[in-house]
C-alpha positions in Angstrom: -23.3 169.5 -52.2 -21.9 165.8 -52.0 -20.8 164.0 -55.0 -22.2 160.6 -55.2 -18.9 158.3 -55.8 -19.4 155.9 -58.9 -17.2 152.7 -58.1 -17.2 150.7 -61.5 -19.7 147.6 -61.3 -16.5 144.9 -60.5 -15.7 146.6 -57.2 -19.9 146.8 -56.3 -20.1 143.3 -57.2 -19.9 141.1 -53.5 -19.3 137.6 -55.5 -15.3 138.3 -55.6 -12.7 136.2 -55.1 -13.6 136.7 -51.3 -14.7 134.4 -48.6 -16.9 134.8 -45.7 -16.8 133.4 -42.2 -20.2 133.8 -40.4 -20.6 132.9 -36.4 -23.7 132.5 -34.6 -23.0 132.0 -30.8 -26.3 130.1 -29.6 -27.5 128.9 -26.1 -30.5 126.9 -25.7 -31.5 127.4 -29.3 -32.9 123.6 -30.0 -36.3 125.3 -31.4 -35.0 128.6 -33.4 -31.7 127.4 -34.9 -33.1 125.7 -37.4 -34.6 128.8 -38.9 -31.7 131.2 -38.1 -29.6 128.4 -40.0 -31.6 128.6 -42.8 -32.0 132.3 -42.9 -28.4 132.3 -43.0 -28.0 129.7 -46.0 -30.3 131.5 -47.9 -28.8 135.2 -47.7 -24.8 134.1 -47.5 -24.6 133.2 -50.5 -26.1 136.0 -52.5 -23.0 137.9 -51.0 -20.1 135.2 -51.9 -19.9 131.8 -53.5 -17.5 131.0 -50.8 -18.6 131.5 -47.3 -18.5 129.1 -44.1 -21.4 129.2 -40.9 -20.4 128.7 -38.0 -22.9 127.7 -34.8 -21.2 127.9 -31.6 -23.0 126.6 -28.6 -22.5 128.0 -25.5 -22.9 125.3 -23.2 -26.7 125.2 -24.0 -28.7 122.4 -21.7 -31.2 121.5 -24.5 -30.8 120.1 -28.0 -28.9 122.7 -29.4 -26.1 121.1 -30.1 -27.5 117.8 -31.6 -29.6 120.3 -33.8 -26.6 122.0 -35.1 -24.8 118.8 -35.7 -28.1 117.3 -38.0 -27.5 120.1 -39.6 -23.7 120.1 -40.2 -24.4 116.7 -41.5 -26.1 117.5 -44.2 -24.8 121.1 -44.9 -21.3 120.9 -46.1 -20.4 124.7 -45.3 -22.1 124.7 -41.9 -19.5 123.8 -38.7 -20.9 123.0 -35.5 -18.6 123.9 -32.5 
């Protein structure tokens, strides 16, 4: 029968001294980003206090680009590329 391995609660605990570099590749995304965006800014940082998101836009022919942008403006750990 397996053992269940016990790590003690420092190593369990995701809010190290670790950062986090998320990517979302997007194309013609103008009308979900927004939420995926959000989603995002409200799950990264239950895992770390220091984490980046990064939208990458794959040479979308809508808004998608000027969306991520807005929101890089106001989000300081968002990057739009």
């Amino acid at each position: 029968m397996a053992r269940a391995v016990r790590f003690p609660a420092q190593e369990r605990n995701p809010r190290l001294d670790r950062s986090l570099s998320a990517l979302i590749a997007v194309r013609n995304a103008q009308s979900t980003l927004r939420a995926a965006v959000f989603e995002m800014l409200d799950v990264l940082p239950e895992l770390t206090s220091r984490f980046e998101l990064i939208v990458i836009d794959d040479c979308s022919t809508d808004a998608t680009i000027e969306v991520a942008d807005e929101l890089a403006a106001v989000y300081p750990q968002l990057f739009a590329i």
